[in-house]
C-alpha positions in Angstrom: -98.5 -304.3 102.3 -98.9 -300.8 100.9 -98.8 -298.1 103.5 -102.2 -296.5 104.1 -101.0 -292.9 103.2 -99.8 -295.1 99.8 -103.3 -296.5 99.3 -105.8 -295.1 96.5 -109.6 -294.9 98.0 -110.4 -298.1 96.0 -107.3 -300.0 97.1 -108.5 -299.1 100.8 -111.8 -300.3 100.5 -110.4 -303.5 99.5 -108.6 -304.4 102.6 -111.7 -303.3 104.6 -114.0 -306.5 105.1 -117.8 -306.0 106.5 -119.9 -308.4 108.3 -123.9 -307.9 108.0 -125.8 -309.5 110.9 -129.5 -309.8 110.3 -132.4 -312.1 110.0 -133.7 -309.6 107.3 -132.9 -311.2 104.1 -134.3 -308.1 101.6 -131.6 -306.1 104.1 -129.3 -308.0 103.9 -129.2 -308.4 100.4 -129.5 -304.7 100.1 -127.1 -303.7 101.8 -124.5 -306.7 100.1 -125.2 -305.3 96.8 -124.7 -301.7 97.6 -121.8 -302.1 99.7 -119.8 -304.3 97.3 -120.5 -302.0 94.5 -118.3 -299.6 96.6 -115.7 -302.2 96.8 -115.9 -303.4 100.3 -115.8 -307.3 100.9 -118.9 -307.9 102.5 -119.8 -310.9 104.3 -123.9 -311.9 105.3 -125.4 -314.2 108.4 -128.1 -314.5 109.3 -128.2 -315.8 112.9 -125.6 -315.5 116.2 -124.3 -318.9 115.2 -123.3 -318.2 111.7 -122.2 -314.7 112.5 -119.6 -317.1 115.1 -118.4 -319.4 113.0 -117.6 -316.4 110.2 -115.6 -314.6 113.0 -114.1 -317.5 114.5 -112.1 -318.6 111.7 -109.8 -317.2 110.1 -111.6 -314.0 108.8 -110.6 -310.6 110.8 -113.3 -308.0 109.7 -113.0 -304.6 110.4 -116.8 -303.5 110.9 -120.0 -305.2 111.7 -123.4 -304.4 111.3 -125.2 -306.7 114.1 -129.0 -306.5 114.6 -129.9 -306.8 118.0 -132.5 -309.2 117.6 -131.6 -312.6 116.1 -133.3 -315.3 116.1 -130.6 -317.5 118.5 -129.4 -314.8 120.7 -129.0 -311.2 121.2 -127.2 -308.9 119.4 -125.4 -307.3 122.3 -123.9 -310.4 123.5 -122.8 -311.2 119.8 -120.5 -307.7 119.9 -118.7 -308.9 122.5 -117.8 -312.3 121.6 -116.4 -310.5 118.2 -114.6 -308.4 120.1 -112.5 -311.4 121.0 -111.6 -312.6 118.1 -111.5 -309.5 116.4 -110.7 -306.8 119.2 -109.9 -303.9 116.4 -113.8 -304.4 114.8 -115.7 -301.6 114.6 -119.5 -301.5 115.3 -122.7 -300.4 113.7 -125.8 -301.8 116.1 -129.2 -302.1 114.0 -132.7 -302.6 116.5 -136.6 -302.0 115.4 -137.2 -302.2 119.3 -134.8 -299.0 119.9 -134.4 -298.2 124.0 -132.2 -295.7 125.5 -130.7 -298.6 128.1 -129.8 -300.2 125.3 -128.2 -297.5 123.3 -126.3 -297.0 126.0 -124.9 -300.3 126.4 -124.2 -300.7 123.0 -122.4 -297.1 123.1 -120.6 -298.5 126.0 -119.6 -301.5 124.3 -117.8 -299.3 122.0 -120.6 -299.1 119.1 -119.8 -296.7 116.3 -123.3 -295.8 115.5 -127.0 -296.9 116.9 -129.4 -296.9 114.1 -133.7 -297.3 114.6 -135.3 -298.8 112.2 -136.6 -298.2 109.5 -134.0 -296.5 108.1 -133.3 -295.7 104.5 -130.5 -298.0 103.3 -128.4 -294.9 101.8 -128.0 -293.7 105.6 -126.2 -296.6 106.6 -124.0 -297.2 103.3 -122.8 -293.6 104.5 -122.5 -294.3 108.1 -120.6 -297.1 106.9 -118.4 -294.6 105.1 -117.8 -292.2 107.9 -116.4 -295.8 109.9 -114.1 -296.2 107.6 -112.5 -292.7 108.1 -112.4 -292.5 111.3 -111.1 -296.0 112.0 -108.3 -294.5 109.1 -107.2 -291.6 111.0 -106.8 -294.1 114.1 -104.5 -295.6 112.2 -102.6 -293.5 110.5 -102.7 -291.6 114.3 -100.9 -294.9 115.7 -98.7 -294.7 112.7 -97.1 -291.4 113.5 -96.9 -291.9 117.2 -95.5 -295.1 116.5 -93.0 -293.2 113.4 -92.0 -290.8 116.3 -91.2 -292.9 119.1 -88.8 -294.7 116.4 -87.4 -291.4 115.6 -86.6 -290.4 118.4 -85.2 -294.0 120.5 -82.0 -293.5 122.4 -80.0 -295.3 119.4 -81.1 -292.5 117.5 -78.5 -290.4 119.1 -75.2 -291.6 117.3 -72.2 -292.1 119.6 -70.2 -294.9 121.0 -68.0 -292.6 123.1 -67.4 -292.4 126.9 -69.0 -288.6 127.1 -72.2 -289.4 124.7 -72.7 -293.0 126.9 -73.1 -290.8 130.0 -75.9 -288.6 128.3 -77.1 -291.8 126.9 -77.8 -293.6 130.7 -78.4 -290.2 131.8 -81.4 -289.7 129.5 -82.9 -293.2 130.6 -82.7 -292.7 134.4 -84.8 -289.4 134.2 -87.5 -290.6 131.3 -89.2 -292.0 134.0 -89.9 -289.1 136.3 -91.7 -285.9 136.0 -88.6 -283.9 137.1 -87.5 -280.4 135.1 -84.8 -281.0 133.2 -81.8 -278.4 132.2 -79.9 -279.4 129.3 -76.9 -277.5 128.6 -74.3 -277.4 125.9 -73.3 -275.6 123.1 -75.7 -274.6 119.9 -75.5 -277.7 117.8 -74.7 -280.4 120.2 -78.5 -281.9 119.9 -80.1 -280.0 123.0 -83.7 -281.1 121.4 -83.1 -284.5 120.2 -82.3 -285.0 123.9 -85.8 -283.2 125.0 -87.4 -285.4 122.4 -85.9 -288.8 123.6 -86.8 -287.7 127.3 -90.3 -286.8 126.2 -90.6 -289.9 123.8 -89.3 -292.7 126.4 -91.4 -291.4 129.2 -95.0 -291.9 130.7 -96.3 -288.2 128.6 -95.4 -290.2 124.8 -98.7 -290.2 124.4 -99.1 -286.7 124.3 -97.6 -283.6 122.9 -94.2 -281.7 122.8 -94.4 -278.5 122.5 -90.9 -276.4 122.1 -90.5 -273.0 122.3 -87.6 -271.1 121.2 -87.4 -268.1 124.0 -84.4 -266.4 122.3 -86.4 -266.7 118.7 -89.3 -264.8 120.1 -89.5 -261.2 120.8 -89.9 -260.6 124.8 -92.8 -258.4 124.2 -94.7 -261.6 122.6 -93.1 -264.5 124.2 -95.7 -263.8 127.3 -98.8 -264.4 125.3 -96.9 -267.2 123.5 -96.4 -269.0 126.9 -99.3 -268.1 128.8 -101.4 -267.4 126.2 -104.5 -263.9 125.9 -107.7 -262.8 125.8 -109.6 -261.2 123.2 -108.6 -257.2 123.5 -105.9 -257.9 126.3 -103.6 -255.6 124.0 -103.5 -253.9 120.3 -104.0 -256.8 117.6 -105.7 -259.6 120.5 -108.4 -260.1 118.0 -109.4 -263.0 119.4 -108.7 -265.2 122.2 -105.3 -267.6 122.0 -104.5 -270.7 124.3 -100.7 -270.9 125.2 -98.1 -273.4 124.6 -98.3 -274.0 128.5 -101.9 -275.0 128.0 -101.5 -276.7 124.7 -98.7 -279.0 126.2 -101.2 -280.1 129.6 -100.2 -283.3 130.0 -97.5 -283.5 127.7 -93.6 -281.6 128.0 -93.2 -278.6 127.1 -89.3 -277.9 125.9 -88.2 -274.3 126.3 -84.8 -273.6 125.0 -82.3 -271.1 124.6 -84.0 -270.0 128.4 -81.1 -267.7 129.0 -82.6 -265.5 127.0 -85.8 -264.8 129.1 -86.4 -261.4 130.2 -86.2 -260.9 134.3 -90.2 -259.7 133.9 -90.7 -263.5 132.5 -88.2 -265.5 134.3 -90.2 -264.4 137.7 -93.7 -265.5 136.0 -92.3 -268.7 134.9 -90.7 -269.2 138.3 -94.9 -269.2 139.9 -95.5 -271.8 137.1 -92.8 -274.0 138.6 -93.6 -273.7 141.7 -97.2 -273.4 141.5 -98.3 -275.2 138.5 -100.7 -272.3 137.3 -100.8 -269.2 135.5 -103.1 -266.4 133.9 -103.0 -265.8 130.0 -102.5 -262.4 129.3 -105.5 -259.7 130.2 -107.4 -262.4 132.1 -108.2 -262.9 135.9 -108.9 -266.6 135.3 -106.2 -269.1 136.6 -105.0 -271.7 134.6 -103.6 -275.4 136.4 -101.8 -277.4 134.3 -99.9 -281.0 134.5 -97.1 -280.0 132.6 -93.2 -281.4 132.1 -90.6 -279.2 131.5 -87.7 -279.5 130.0 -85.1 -276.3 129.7 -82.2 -275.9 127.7 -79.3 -273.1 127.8 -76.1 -272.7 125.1 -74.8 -270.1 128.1 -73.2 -270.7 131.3 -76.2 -269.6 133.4 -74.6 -269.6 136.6 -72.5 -267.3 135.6 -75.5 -265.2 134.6 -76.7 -265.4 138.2 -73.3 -264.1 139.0 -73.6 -261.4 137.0 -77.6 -260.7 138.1 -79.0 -261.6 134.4 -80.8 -264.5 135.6 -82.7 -265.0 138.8 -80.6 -267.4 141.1 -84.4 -269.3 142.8 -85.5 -269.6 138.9 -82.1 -271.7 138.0 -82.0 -274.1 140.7 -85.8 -274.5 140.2 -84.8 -275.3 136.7 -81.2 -276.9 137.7 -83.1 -279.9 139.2 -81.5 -282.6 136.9 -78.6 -281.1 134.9 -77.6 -282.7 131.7 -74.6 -281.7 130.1 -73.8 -282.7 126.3 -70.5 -283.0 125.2 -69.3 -280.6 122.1 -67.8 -282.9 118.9 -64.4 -281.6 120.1 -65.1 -283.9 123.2 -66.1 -286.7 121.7 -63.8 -286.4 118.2 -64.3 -290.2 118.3 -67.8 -289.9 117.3 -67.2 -288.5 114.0 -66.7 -291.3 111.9 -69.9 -293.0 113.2 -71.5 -289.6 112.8 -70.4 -288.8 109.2 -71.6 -292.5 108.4 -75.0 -292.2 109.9 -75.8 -288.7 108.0 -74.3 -290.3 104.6 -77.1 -293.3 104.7 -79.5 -290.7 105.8 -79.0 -288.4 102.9 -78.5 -291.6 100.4 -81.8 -292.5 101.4 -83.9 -289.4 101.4 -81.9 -287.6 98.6 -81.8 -290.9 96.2 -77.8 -290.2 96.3 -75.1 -292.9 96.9 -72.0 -291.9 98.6 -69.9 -294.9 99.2 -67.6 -293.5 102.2 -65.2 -291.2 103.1 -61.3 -291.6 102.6 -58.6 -291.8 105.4 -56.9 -288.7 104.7 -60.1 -286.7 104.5 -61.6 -288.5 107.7 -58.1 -287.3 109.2 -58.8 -283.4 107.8 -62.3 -283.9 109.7 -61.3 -285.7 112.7 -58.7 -282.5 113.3 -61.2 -279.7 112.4 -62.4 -278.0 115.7 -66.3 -277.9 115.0 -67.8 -274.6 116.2 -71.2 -275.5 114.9 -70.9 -279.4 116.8 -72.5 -281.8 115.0 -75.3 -279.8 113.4 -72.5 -278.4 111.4 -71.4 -281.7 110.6 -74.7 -283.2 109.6 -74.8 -279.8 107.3 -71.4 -280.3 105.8 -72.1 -283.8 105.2 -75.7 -282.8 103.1 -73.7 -280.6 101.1 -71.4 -282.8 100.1 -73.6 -285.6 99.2 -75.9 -283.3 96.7 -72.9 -282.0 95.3 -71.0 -285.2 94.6 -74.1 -287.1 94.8 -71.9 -290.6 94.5 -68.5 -292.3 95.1 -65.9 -291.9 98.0 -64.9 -288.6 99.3 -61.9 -287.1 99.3 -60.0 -284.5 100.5 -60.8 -282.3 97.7 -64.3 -282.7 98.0 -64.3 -280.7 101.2 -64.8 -276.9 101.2 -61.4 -275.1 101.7 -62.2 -273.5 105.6 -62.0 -277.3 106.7 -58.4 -277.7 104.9 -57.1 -274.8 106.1 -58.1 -275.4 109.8 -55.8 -279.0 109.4 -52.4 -276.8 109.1 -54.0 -274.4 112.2 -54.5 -277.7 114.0 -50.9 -278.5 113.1 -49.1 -275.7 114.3 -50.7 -276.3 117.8 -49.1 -279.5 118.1 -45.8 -277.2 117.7 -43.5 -276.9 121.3 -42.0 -273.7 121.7 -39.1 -273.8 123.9 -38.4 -271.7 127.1 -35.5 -270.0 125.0 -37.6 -268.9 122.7 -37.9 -269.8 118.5 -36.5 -267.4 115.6 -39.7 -266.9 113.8 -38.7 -266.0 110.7 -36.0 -269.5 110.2 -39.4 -271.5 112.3 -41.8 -269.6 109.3 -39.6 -270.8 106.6 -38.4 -274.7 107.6 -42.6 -274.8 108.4 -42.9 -273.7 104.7 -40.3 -276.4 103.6 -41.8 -278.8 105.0 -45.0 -278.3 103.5 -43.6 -278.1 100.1 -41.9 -281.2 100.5 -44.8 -283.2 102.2 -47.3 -282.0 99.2 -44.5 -282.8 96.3 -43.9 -286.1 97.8 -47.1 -287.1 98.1 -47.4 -286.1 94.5 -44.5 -287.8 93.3 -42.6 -284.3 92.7 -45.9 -283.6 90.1 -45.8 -280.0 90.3 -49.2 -279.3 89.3 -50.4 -281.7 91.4 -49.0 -280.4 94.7 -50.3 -276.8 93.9 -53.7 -277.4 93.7 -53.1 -279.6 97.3 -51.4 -276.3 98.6 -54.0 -274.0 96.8 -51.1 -272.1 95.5 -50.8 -271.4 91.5 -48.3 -273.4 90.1 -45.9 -270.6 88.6 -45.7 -269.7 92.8 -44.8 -273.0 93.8 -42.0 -273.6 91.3 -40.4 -270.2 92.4 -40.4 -271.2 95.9 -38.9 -274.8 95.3 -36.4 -272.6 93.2 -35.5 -270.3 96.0 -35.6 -272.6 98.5 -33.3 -274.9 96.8 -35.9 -278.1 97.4 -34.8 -281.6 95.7 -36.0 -285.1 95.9 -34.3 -287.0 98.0 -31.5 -289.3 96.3 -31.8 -292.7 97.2 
């Protein structure tokens, strides 16, 4: 079945079926005609008893018209055996004896629409319309929520390491509870997926997330942002503006980078912690609020307190359950599963089809030190698939910074010895041994081993000159 979003107006008023209820015939074949013109399957009864039998087998209809008097029942008690076989029908109740006790019930009942007669047929083939819509957003509502809870499932964060597992049973034991919640680690080790699987797996799904980047927004405008103004509470408050505190009642709200909070700020966000209220900007009204909060910090904010940046009651009102998430230099077992995961990603979305990645570049990637975590990873791995776009990559196929970092990651491996080293003779066997690896591995094809050492070829055959390098005899 076509996705809604997917679906042309005719297509959708094809999949919508209609059931008229009404001893009217003149109606009822009024409203058939109309209604099927605009491409609706409409279905006609005229009694409680056929209106049953229509909804009892295997016919799910997604609004009825029901006339409240019938000539074997009432029309009232008809909605709610429908709503039993068909407990996603809409309802549209028709009366010429129109009460306000039984608008009510029929509104409580969950009716759509209560409609007097006489009415002129056109205002109900519209009413009809407006339904439709509505019952469409509900759908394509439950769609998203249902898109972003998928999103954002624990799986989502890719990792079979001992480090990730721990954030991983971490993040399901405090989903649960209301707690605050500081997530630390560096920039690019997924601080907000984490706020978003918390948010998503707990009791608030329903409702909203809002983030806020405190080190994104100026501190002169991050107060309004949180708490929100009044009309003239400063030059250009035009108008009056709710806050993301406000807009997330209910809900989370995720505020990151909070190391970067200005002490006039930290101590107003510290009442809203403890107090659960605030005034927006200019205003003497107080403002209560059910809101989660999530936190999240790329700096070591005890040492801030240390050093008097950050207000020591504000962390460990914040500090309630810590989370720490491990860099990809932690977790370098991760990488392959990572690099995976963001090639079938960008296969998918980008139409490319990158088959996999080679040993001896996974090796070049699995030494690399990753300063940017694994938001530099999912980066690197975009770039490469729109510029290589298919096939397995190698090392070539990897920008030269991540090359050059292998032979950095090499000489740490080196032992240098209490007595010291002679740099230049270390320098030079170093060198060799390069030169020999690289023409080895090229079958002593000078050309070859040049590009691999990113030195022009003339250079490379005067060093092997110099250096007096030979295959091996066997």
């Amino acid at each position: 079945m076509k996705e809604l979003k997917d679906l042309s107006e005719g297509e959708l008023m094809q999949e919508r079926k209609l059931l008229i209820v009404d001893d009217d015939s003149h109606l009822r074949t009024a409203l058939f005609r109309l209604l099927t013109r605009k491409d609706y399957q409409v279905v006609t009864a005229q009694s409680k008893a056929e209106a049953l039998a229509f909804t009892q087998s295997q016919q799910n209809f997604h609004l009825a018209l029901v006339d409240l008097q019938l000539p074997d029942g009432n029309g009232l008690e008809l909605l709610n055996s429908i709503k039993i076989s068909n407990p996603h029908c809409q309802f549209i109740v028709l009366t010429g004896f129109a009460t306000i006790e039984t608008a009510i019930e029929a509104t409580k009942m969950g009716a759509f629409h209560f409609l007097t007669k006489p009415f002129e047929v056109e205002e109900l083939v519209g009413l009809v319309d407006k339904a439709f819509d509505v019952q469409r957003l509900v759908e394509e509502n439950k769609n998203l929520k249902s898109q972003l809870k998928q999103k954002y499932k624990f799986d989502n964060i890719v990792g079979s390491s001992e480090p990730i597992l721990e954030v991983l049973e971490m993040i399901e034991k405090v989903s649960t509870s209301d707690s605050t919640v500081l997530v630390k680690g560096e920039s690019g080790t997924g601080k907000e997926l984490v706020a978003k699987a918390i948010h998503y797996n707990s009791n608030r799904a329903s409702k909203r997330l809002i983030p806020v980047n405190c080190g994104a927004i100026p501190a002169e405008l991050l107060e309004s942002e949180l708490f929100g103004h009044i009309k003239g509470a400063f030059t250009g408050a035009i108008a009056n503006r709710v806050g993301r505190f406000e807009l997330a009642h209910e809900g989370t709200i995720f505020l990151d980078e909070i190391g970067e909070m200005s002490p006039t700020l930290q101590v107003k966000l510290l009442r809203v912690l403890q107090e659960r209220q605030f005034e927006p900007v200019g205003s003497t009204k107080t403002v209560e609020i059910d809101v989660r909060i999530i936190a999240a910090t790329n700096i070591d904010l005890e040492k801030a307190v240390e050093e008097g940046k950050f207000r020591e009651d504000l962390f460990y009102r914040l500090n309630v359950i810590p989370i720490q998430i491990p860099s990809l230099r932690e977790r370098r077992s991760d990488i392959p599963l990572l690099f995976h995961h963001f090639i079938q990603i960008f296969n998918s979305t980008k139409g490319k089809s990158i088959q996999g990645v080679s040993p001896d570049a996974m090796d070049i990637l699995s030494h690399y030190p990753w300063p940017g975590n694994v938001r530099e990873l999912e980066n690197l791995v975009e770039r490469i698939s729109i510029l290589k776009g298919s096939g397995m990559i190698y090392p070539s196929d990897l920008p030269e910074k991540y090359q050059s970092k292998r032979v950095i990651a090499a000489t740490e491996q080196l032992d240098l010895p209490e007595s010291g080293v002679d740099f230049n003779s270390a320098v030079d066997a170093f060198e060799n041994s390069l030169i020999l690896k690289a023409l080895e591995k090229t079958n002593w094809n000078r050309n070859q081993a040049a590009n691999l050492l990113k030195l022009n070829r003339t250079t490379l055959v005067e060093k092997i000159k110099k250096k007096g390098l030979a295959p091996l005899e066997n």
